[in-house]
mmCIF file of the C-alpha atoms, coordinates in Angstrom:
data_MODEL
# 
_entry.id   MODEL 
# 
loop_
_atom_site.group_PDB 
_atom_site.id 
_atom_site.type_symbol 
_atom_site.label_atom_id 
_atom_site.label_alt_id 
_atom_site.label_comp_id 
_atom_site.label_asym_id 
_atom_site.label_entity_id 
_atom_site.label_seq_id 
_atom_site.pdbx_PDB_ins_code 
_atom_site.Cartn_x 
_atom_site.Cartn_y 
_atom_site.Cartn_z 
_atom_site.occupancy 
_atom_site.B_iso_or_equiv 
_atom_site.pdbx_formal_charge 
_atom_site.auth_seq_id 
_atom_site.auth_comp_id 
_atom_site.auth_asym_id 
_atom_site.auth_atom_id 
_atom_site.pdbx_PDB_model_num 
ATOM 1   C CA . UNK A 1 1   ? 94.902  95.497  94.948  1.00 0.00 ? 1   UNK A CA 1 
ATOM 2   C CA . UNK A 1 2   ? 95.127  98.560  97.613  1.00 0.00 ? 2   UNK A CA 1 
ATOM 3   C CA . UNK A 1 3   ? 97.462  101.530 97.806  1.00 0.00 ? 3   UNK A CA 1 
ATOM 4   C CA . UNK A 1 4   ? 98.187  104.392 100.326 1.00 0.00 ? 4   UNK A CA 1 
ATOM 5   C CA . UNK A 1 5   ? 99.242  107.595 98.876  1.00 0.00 ? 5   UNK A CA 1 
ATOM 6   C CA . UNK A 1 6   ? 100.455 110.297 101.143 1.00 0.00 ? 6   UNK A CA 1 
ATOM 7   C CA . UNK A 1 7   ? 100.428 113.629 99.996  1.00 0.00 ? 7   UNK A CA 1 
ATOM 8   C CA . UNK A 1 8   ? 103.085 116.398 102.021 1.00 0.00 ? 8   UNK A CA 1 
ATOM 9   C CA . UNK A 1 9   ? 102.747 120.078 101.207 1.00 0.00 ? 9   UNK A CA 1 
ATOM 10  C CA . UNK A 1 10  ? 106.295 120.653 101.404 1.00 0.00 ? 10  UNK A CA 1 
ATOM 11  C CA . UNK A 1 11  ? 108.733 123.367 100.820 1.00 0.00 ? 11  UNK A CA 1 
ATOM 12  C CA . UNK A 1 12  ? 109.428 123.582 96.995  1.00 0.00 ? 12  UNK A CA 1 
ATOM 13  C CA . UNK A 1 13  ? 113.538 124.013 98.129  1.00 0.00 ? 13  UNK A CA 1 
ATOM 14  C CA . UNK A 1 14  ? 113.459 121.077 99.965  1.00 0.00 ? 14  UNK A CA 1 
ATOM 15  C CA . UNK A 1 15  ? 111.640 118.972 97.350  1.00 0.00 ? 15  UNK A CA 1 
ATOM 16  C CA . UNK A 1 16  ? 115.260 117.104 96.181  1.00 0.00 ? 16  UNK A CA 1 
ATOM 17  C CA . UNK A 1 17  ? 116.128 116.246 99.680  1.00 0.00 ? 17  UNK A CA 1 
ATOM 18  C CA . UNK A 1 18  ? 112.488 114.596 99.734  1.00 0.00 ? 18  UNK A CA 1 
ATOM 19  C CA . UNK A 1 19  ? 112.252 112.431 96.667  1.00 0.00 ? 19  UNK A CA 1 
ATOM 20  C CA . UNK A 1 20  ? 116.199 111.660 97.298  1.00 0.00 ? 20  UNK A CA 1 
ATOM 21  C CA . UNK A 1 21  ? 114.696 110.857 100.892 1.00 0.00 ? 21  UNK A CA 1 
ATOM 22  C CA . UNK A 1 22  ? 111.959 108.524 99.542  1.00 0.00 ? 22  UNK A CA 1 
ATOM 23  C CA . UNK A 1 23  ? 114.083 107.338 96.944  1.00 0.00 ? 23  UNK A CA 1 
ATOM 24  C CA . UNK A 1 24  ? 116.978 106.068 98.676  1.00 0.00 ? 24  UNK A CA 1 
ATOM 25  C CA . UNK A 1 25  ? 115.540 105.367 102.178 1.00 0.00 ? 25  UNK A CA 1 
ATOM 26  C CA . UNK A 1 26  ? 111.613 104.384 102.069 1.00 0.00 ? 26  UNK A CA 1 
ATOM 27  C CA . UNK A 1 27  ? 111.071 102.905 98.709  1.00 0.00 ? 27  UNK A CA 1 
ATOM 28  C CA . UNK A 1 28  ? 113.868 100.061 99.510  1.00 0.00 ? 28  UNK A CA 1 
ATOM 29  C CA . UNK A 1 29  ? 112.260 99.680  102.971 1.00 0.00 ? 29  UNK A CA 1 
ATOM 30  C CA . UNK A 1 30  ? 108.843 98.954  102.037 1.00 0.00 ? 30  UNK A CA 1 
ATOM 31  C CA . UNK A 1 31  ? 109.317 97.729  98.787  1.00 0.00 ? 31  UNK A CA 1 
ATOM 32  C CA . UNK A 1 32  ? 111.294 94.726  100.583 1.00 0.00 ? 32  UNK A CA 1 
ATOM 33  C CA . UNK A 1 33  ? 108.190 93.820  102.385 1.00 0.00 ? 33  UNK A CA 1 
ATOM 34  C CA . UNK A 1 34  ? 105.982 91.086  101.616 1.00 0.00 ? 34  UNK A CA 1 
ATOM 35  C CA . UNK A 1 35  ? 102.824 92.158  99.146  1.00 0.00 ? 35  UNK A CA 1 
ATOM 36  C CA . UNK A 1 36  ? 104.478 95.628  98.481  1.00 0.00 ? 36  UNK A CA 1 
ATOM 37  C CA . UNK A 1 37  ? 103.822 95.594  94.342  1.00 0.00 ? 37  UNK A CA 1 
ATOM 38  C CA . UNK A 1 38  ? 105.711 99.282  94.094  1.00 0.00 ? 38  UNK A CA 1 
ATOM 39  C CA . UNK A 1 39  ? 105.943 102.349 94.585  1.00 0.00 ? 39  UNK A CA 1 
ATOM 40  C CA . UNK A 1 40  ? 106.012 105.886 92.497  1.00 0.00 ? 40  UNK A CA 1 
ATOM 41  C CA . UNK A 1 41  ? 106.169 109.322 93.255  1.00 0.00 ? 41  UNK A CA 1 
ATOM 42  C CA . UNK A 1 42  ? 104.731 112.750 91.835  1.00 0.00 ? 42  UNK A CA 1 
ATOM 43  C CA . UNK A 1 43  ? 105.798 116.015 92.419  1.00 0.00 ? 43  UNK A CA 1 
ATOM 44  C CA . UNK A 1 44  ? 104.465 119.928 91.417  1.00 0.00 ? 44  UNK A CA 1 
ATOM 45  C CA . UNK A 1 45  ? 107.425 121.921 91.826  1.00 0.00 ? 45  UNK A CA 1 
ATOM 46  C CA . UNK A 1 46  ? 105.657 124.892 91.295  1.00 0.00 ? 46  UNK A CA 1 
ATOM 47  C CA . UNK A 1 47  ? 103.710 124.379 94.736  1.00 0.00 ? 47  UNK A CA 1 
ATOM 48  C CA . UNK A 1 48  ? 105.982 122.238 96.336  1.00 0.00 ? 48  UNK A CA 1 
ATOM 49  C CA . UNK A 1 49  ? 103.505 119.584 96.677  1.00 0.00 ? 49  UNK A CA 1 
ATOM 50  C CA . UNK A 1 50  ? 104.316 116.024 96.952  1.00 0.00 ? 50  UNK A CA 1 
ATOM 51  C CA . UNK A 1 51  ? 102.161 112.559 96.400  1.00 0.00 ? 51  UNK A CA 1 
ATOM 52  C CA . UNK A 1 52  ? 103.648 109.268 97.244  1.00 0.00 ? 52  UNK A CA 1 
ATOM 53  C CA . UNK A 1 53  ? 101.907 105.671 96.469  1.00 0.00 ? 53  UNK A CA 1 
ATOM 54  C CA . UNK A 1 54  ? 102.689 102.455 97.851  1.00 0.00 ? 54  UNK A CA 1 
ATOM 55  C CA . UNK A 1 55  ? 100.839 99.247  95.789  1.00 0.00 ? 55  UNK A CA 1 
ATOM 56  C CA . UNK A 1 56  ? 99.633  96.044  97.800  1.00 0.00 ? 56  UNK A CA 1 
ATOM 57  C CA . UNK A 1 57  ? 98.579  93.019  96.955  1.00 0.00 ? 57  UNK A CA 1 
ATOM 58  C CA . UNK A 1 58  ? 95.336  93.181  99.234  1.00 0.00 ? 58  UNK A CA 1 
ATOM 59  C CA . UNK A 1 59  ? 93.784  95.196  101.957 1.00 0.00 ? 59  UNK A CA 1 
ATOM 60  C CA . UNK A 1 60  ? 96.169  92.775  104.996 1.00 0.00 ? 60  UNK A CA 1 
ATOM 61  C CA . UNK A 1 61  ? 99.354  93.369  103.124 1.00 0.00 ? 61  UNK A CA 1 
ATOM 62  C CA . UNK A 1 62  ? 98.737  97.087  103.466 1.00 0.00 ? 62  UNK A CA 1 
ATOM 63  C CA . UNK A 1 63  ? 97.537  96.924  106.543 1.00 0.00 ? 63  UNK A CA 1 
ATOM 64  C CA . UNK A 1 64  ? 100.526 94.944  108.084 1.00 0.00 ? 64  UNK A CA 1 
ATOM 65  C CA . UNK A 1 65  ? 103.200 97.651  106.613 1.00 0.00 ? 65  UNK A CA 1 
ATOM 66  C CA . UNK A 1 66  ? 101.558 100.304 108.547 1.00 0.00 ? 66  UNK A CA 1 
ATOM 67  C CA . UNK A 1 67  ? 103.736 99.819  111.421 1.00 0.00 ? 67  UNK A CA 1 
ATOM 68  C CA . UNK A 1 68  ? 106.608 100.285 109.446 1.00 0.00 ? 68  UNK A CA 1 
ATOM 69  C CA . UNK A 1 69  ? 105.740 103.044 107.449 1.00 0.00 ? 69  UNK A CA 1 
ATOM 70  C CA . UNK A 1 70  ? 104.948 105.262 110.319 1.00 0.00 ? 70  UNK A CA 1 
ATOM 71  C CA . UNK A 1 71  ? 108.450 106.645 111.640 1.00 0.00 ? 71  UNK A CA 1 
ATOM 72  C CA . UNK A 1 72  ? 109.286 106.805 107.408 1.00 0.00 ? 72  UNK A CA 1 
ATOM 73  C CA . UNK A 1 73  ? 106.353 109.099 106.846 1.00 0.00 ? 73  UNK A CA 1 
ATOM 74  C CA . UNK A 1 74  ? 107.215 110.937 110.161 1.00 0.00 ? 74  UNK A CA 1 
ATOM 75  C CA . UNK A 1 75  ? 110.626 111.204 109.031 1.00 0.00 ? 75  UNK A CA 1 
ATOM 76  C CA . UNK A 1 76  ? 109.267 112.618 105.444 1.00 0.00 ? 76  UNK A CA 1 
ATOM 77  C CA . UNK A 1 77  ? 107.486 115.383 106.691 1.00 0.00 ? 77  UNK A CA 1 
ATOM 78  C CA . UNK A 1 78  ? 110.423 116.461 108.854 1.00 0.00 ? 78  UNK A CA 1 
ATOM 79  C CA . UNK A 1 79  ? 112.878 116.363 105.090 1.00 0.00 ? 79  UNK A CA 1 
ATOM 80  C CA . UNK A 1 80  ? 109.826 118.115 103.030 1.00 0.00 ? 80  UNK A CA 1 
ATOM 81  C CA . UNK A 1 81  ? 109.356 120.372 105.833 1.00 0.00 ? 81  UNK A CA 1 
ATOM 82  C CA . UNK A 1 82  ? 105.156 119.752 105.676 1.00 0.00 ? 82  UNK A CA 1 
ATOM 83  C CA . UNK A 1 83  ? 102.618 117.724 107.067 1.00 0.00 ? 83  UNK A CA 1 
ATOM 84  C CA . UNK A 1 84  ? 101.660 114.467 105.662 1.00 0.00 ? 84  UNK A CA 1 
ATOM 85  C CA . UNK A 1 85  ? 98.056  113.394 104.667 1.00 0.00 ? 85  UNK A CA 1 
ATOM 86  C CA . UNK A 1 86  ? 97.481  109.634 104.646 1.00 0.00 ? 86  UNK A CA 1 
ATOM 87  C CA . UNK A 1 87  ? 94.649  108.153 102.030 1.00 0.00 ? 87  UNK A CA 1 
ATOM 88  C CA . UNK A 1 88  ? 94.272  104.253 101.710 1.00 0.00 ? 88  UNK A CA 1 
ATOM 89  C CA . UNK A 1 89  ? 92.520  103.336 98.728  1.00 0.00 ? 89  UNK A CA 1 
ATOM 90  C CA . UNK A 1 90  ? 91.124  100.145 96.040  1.00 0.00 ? 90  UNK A CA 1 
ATOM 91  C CA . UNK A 1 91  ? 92.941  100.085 92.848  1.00 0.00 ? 91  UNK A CA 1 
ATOM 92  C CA . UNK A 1 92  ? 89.730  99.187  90.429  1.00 0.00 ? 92  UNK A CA 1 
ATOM 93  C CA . UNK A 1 93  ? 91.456  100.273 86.995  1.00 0.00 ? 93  UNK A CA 1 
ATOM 94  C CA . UNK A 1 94  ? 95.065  100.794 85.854  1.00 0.00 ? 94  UNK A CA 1 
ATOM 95  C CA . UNK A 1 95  ? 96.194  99.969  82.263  1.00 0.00 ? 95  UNK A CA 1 
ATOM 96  C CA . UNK A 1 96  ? 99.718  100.674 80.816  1.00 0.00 ? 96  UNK A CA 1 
ATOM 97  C CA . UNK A 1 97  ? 99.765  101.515 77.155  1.00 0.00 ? 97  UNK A CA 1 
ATOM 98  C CA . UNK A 1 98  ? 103.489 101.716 77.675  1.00 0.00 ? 98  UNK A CA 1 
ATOM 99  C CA . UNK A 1 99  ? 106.273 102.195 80.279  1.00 0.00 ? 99  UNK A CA 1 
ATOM 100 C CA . UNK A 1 100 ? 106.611 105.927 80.959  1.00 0.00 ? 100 UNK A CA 1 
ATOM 101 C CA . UNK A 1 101 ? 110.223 107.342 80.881  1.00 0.00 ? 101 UNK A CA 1 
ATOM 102 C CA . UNK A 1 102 ? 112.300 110.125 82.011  1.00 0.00 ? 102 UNK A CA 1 
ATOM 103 C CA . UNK A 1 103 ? 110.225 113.342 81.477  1.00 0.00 ? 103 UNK A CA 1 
ATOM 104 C CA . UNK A 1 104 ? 107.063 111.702 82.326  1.00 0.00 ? 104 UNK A CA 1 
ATOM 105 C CA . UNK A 1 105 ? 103.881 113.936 83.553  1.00 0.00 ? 105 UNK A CA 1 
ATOM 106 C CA . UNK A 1 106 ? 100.905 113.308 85.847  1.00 0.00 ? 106 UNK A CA 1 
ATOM 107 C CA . UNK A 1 107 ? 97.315  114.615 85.324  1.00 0.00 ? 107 UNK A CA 1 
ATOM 108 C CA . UNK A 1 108 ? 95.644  113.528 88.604  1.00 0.00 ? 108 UNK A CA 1 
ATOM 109 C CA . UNK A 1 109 ? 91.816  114.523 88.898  1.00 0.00 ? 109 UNK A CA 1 
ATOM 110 C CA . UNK A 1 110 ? 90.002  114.071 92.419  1.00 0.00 ? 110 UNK A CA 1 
ATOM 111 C CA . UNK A 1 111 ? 86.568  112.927 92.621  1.00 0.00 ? 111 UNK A CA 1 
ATOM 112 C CA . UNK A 1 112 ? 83.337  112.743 94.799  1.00 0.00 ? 112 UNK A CA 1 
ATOM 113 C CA . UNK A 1 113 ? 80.065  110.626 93.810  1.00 0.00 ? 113 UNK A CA 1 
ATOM 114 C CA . UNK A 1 114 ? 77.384  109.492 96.067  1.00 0.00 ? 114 UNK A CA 1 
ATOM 115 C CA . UNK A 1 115 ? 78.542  105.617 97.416  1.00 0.00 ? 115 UNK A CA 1 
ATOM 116 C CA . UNK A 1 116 ? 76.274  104.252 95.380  1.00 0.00 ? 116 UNK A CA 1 
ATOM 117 C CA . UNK A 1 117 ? 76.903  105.399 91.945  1.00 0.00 ? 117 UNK A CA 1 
ATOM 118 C CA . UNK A 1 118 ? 80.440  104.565 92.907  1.00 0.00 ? 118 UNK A CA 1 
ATOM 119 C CA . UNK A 1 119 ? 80.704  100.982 90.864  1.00 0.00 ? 119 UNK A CA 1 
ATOM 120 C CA . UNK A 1 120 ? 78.755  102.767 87.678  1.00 0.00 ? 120 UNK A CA 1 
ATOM 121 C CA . UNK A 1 121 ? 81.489  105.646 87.555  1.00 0.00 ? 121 UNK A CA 1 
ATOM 122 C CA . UNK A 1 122 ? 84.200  102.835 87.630  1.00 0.00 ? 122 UNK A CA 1 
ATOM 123 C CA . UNK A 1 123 ? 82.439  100.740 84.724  1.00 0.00 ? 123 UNK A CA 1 
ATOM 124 C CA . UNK A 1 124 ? 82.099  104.209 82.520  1.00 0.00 ? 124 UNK A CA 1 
ATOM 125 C CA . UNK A 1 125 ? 85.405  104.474 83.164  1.00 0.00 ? 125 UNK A CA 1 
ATOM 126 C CA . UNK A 1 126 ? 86.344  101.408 82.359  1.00 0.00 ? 126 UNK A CA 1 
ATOM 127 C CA . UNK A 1 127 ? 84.337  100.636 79.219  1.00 0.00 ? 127 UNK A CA 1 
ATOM 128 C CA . UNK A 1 128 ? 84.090  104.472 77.823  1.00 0.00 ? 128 UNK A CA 1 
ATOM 129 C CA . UNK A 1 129 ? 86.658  106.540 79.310  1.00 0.00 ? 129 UNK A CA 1 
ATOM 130 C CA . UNK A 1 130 ? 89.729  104.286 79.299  1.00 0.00 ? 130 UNK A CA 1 
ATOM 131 C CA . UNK A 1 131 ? 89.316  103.923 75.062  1.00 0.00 ? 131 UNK A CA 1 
ATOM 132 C CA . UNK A 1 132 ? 89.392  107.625 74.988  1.00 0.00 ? 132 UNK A CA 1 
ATOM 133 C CA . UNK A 1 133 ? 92.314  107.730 76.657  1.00 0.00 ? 133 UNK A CA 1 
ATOM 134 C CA . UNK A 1 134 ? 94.396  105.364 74.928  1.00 0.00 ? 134 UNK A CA 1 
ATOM 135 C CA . UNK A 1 135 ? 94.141  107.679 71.620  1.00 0.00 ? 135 UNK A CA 1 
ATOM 136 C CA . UNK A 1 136 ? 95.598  110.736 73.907  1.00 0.00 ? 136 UNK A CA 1 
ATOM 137 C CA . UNK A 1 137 ? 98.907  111.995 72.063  1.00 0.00 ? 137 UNK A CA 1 
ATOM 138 C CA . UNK A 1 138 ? 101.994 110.483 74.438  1.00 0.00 ? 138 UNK A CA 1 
ATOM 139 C CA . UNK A 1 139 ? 99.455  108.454 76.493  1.00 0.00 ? 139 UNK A CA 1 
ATOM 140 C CA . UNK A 1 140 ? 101.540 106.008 79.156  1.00 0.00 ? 140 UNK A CA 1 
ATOM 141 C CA . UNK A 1 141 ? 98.830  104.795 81.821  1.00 0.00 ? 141 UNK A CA 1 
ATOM 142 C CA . UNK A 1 142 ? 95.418  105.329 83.441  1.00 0.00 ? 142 UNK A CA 1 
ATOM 143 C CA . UNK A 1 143 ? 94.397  104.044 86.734  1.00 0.00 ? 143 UNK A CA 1 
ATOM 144 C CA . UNK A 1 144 ? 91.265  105.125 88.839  1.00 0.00 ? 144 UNK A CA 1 
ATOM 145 C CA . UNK A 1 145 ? 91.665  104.269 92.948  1.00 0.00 ? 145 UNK A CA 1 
ATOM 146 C CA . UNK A 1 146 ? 88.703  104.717 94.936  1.00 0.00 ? 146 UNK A CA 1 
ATOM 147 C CA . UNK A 1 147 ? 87.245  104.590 98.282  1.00 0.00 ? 147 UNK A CA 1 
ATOM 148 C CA . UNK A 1 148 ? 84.118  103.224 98.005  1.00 0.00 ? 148 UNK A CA 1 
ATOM 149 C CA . UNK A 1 149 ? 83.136  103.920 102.190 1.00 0.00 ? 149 UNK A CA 1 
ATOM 150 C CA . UNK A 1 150 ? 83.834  107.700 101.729 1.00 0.00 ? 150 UNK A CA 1 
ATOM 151 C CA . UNK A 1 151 ? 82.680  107.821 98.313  1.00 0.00 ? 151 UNK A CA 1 
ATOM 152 C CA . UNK A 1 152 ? 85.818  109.611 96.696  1.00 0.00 ? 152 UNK A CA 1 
ATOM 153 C CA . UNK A 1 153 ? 87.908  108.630 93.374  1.00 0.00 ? 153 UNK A CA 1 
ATOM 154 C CA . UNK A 1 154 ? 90.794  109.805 91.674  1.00 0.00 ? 154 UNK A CA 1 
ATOM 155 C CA . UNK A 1 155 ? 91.903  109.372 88.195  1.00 0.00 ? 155 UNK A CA 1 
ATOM 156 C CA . UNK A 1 156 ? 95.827  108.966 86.945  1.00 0.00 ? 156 UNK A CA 1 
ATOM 157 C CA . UNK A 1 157 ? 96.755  109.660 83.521  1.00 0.00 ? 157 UNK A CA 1 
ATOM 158 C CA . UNK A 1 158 ? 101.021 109.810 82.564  1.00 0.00 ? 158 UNK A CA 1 
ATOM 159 C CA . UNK A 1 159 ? 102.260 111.027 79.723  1.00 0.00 ? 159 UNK A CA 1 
ATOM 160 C CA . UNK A 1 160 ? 105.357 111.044 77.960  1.00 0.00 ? 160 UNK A CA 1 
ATOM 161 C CA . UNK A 1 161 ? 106.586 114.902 78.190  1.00 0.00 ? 161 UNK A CA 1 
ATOM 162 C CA . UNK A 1 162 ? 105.260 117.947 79.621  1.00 0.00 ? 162 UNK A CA 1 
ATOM 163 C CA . UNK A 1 163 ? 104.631 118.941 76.060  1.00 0.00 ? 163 UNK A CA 1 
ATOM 164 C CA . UNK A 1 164 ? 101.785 115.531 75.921  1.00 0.00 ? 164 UNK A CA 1 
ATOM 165 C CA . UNK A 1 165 ? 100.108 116.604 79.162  1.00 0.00 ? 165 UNK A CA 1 
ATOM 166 C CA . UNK A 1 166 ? 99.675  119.954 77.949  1.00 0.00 ? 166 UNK A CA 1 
ATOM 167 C CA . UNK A 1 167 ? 98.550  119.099 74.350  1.00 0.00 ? 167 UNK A CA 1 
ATOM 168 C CA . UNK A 1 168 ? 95.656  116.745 76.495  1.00 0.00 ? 168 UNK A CA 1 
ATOM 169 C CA . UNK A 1 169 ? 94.116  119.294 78.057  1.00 0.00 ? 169 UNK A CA 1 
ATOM 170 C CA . UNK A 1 170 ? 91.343  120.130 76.394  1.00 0.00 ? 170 UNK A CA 1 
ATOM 171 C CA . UNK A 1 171 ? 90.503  116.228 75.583  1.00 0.00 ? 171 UNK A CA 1 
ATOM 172 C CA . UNK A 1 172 ? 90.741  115.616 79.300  1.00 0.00 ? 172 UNK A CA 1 
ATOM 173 C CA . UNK A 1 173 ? 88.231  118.387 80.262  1.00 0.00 ? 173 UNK A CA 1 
ATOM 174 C CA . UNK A 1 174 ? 85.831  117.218 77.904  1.00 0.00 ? 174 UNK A CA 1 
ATOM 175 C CA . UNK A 1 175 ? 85.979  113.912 79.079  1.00 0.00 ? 175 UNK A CA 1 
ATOM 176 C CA . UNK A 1 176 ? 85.833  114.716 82.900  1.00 0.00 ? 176 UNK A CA 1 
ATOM 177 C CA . UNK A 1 177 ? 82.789  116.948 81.475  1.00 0.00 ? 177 UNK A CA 1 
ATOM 178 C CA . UNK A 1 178 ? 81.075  113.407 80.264  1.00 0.00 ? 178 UNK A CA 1 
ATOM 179 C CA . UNK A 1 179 ? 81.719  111.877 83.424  1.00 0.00 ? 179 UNK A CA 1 
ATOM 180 C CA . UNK A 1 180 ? 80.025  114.547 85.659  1.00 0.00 ? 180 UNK A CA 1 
ATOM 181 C CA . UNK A 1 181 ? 77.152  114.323 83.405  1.00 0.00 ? 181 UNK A CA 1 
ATOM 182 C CA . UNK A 1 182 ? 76.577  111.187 82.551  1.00 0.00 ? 182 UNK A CA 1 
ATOM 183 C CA . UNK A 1 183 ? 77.547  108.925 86.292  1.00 0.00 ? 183 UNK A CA 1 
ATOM 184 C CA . UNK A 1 184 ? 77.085  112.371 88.266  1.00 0.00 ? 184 UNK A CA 1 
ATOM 185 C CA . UNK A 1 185 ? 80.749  112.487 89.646  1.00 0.00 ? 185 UNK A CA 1 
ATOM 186 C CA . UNK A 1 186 ? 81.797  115.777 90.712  1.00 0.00 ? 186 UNK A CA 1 
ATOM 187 C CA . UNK A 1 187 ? 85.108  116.831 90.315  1.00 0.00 ? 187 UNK A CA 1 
ATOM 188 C CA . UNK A 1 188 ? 87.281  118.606 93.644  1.00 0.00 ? 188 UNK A CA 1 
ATOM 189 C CA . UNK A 1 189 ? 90.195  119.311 92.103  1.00 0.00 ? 189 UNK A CA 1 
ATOM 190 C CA . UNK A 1 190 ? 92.661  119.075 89.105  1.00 0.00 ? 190 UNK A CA 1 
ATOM 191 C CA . UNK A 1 191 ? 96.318  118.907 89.110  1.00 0.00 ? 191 UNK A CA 1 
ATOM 192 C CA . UNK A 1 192 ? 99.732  118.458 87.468  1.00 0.00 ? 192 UNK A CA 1 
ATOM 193 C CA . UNK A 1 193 ? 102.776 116.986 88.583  1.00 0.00 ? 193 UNK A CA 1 
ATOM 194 C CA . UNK A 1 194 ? 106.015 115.580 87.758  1.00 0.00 ? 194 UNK A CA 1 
ATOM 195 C CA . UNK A 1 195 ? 106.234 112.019 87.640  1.00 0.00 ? 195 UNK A CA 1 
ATOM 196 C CA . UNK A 1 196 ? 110.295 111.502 89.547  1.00 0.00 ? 196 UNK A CA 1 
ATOM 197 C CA . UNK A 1 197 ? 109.763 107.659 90.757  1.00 0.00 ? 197 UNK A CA 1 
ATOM 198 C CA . UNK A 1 198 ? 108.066 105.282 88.737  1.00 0.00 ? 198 UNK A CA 1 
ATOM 199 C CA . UNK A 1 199 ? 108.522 102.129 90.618  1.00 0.00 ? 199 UNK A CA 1 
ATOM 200 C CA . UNK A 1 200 ? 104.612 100.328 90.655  1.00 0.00 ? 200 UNK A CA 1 
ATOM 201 C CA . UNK A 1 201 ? 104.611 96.806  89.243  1.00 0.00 ? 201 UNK A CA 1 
ATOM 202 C CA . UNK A 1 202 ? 100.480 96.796  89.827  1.00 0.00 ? 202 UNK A CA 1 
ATOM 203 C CA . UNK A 1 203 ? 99.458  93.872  87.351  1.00 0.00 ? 203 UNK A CA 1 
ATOM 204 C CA . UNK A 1 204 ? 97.019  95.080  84.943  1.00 0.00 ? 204 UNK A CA 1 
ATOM 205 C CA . UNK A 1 205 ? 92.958  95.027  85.636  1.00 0.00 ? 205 UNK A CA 1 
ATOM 206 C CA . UNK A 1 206 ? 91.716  95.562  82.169  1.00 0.00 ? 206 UNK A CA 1 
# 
């Protein structure tokens, strides 16, 4: 399974216009499209920063939608009033504990490790990370995407409220900490969004 995200540093006003935008215009168009499992949306209203992920089935269903999605993302960054930044990666990891609902909340952590340590960092994940997770107060899913060519990661965790993501904090630093220890990840960046479309229907890989 692939996805593309595309990330717009947009104008916090014109943030409704956007997700009403992807909502309403590009999630029916691609979604329509043969190996399109999805698509969701996160937003930090604070910053006015945007993510958008499309699912695939594989690497040539992605690749094949490209065409199409160009003029949509064109047209995006015109609505949002920002540029948009394209990133195609490998879905190794999502699990659902449940559906998340209105209200939901994104913790999204970016990651760099050598190319090689790569496949280890995904196994910890997998085998020690993901168990931690699932005990998290208002836990709803986990996934970890990476590009394994650039040697970059990023880790999803939703939660049920604003009030859940908070209350994780502290759990998730301390197991980011474990990470960059024990697999020698290092972390770029940490942030927090709004989760406003929740339309992936990636089967699970755990």
């Amino acid at each position: 399974m692939y996805a593309r995200s595309t990330t717009i540093q947009a104008d916090p006003n014109r943030l409704d216009e956007g997700i009403a935008y992807v909502r309403d215009d590009v999630m029916p168009t691609l979604s329509g499209m043969d190996g399109c499992v999805g698509l969701s949306m996160i937003v930090d209203r604070t910053s006015g920063r945007s993510i958008t992920t499309t699912a695939w089935r594989d690497e040539e269903a992605m690749r094949a939608s490209d065409a199409a999605a160009r003029p949509l993302r064109e047209r995006a960054g015109q609505v949002f009033a920002g540029k948009p930044e394209v990133n195609v990666w490998e879905i190794a990891v999502l699990h659902r504990v449940e559906e998340a609902g209105e209200g939901a909340c994104v913790r999204v952590s970016w990651l760099r490790a050598d190319s090689d340590r790569i496949q280890r960092a995904v196994e910890a994940f997998r085998t020690q990370s993901l168990p931690a997770i699932e005990g998290l107060p208002g836990i709803r899913s986990a996934s970890l995407f990476v590009d394994r060519d650039q040697g970059r990661a990023v880790v999803s965790t939703t939660y049920d409220s604003r009030a859940s993501l908070e209350r994780s904090r502290d759990a998730a630093t301390a197991l980011r900490g474990k990470l960059v220890q024990e697999q020698g990840v290092e972390v770029l960046e940490v942030g927090e969004f709004d989760l406003v479309l929740a339309h992936l229907r990636v089967p699970e890989t755990v």
